[in-house]
N, C-alpha and C positions, 0 to 999 in steps of 0.2 A: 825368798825366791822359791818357787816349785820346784818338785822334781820335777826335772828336764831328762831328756836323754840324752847321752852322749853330743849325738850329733848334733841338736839343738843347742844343747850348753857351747858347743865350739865356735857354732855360727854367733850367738849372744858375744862372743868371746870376742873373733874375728871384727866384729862390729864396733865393738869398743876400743881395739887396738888400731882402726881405722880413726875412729874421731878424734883418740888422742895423739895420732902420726900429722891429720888435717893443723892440729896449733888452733883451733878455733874458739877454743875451750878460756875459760877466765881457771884461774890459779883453785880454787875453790870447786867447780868443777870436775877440773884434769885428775884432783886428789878424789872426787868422790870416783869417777869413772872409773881408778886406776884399782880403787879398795871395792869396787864390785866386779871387775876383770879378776884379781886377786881371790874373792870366792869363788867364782865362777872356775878359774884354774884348779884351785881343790877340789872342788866339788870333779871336773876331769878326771882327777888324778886319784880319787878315790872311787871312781867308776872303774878307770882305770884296773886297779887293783884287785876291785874285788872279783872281774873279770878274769884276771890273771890264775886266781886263787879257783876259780871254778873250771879255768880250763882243763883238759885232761888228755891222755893223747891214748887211743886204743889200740892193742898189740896181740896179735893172734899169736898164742905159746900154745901147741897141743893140741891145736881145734878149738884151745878157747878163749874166748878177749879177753884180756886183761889189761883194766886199768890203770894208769901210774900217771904221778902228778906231773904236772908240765913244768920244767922247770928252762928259767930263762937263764942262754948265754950272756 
């Protein structure tokens, strides 16, 4: 699979969670769909991440920004 972006990965994603909600699928199929949904989730979730890890949030102390990591509740 390509690097995709985010949002493309999700729509691929949403796609495949549609085909296999339809039931139209043979048994053989459903399993392959489900283990390319299953990369495609990763691959999410490690966009995710690394997104996270670059975020930063900028804070005026003194007259001057200062950088600190974003850290999630």
């Amino acid at each position: 699979m390509s690097k995709d972006n985010f949002e493309d990965s999700m729509k691929k994603l949403e796609e495949i969670v549609t085909e296999l909600e339809n039931g139209n699928l043979n048994l053989d199929e459903s399993v392959s769909k489900f283990e390319e949904g299953m990369k495609i989730a990763k691959q999410c979730n490690n966009i995710l991440e690394d997104a996270e890890k670059k975020i930063t949030i900028l804070l005026e102390k003194d007259g001057e920004l200062k950088e600190e990591k974003f850290e999630v509740e």
